[in-house]
N, C-alpha and C positions, 0 to 999 in steps of 0.2 A: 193425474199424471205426476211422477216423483220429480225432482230436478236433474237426477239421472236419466230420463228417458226423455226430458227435454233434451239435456245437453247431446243426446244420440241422434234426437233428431235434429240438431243444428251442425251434429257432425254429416250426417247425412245430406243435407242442403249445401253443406261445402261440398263435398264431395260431388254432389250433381252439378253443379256452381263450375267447378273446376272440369268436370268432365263436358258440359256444353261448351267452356271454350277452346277446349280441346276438336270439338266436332266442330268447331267456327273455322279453327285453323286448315281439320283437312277439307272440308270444304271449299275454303277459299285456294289451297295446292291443286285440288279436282279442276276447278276452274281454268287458273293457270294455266295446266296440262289440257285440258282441252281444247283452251283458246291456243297451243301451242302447235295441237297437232293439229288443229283445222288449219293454219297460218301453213306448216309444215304441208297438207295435202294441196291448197290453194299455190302455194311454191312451185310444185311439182308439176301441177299442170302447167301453170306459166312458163315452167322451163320446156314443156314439151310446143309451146306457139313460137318460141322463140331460141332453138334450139344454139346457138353461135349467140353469145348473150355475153355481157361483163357485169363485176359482180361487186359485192364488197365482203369480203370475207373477215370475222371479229379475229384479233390478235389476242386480246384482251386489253384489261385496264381503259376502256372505250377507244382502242385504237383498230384500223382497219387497212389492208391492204387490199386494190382493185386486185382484180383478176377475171380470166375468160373463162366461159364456159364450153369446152371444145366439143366435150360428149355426155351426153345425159341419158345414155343406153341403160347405166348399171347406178345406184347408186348404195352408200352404204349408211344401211341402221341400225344403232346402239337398241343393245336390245338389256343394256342393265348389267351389272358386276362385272365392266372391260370385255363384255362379249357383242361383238357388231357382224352384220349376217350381210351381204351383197344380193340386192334383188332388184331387178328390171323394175321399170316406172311405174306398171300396174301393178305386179307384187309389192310395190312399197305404198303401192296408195291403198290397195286392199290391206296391207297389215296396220297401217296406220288409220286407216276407217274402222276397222275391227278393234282398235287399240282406243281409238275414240268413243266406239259403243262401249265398250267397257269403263270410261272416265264416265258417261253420262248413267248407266247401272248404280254403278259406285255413288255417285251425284247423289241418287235420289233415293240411295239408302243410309246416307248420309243426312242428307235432310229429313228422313222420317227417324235416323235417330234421333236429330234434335229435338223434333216435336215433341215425341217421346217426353225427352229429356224436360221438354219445356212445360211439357203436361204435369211431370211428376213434382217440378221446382213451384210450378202454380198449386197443386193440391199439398204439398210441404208448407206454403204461405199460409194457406188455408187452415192450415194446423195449430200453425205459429199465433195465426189471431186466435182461434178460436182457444187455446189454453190462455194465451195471457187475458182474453176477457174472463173466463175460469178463475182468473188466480185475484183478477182486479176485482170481481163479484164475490170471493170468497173472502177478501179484503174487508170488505164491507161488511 
């Protein structure tokens, strides 16, 4: 093997290299999101046992103002790009349960890219010894 078709395949190991922690990151976003809407569906029902409830609402910069909870009929969900849709507490728990099957899909096709990915970085290893033993026995 020439030292250009080395050098290809060390660019190629970057490459897989950079791309696994790419699928680390969304990975760990999938997560988040998931942990976010289960937290978000668990909410919803709480507000439905205890309908007359006070609250703390984020301002930001970690500050918060109480507030009540008067009516939990309707509530509204960001559905992404400034667009937010009004839907009764079972329509929001079925779109957010639907929204969560979809983070855990994603989940696990995310993790079989890594393996993937992890397979291909392990048999790239496997390359990498096997010429530099090549080049250290032709040395000789």
């Amino acid at each position: 093997m020439s030292d250009e078709q080395a050098q290809q395949l060390m660019y190629q190991m970057q490459a897989l290299e950079n791309y696994f922690v790419e699928l680390n990151r969304k990975e760990e976003s999938l997560i988040n999101i998931i942990r976010e809407a289960a937290s978000a569906i668990q909410s919803i029902k709480a507000i439905n046992e205890h309908p007359e409830s006070s609250t703390l609402v984020p301002m930001g910069m970690g500050s918060f103002v109480k507030a009540k909870i008067s009516s939990s009929e309707k509530l509204i969900l960001n559905l992404g790009a400034g667009i937010a849709i009004e839907k009764d507490k079972d329509g929001a728990i079925n779109f957010l349960e639907s929204r969560l099957k979809e983070m855990e899909v994603a989940l696990k096709d995310t993790s079989a890219q890594k393996q993937q990915v992890m397979q291909n970085l392990e048999m790239g290893k496997q390359e990498v010894n096997r010429l530099m033993q090549q080049s250290q026995s032709s040395k000789q």
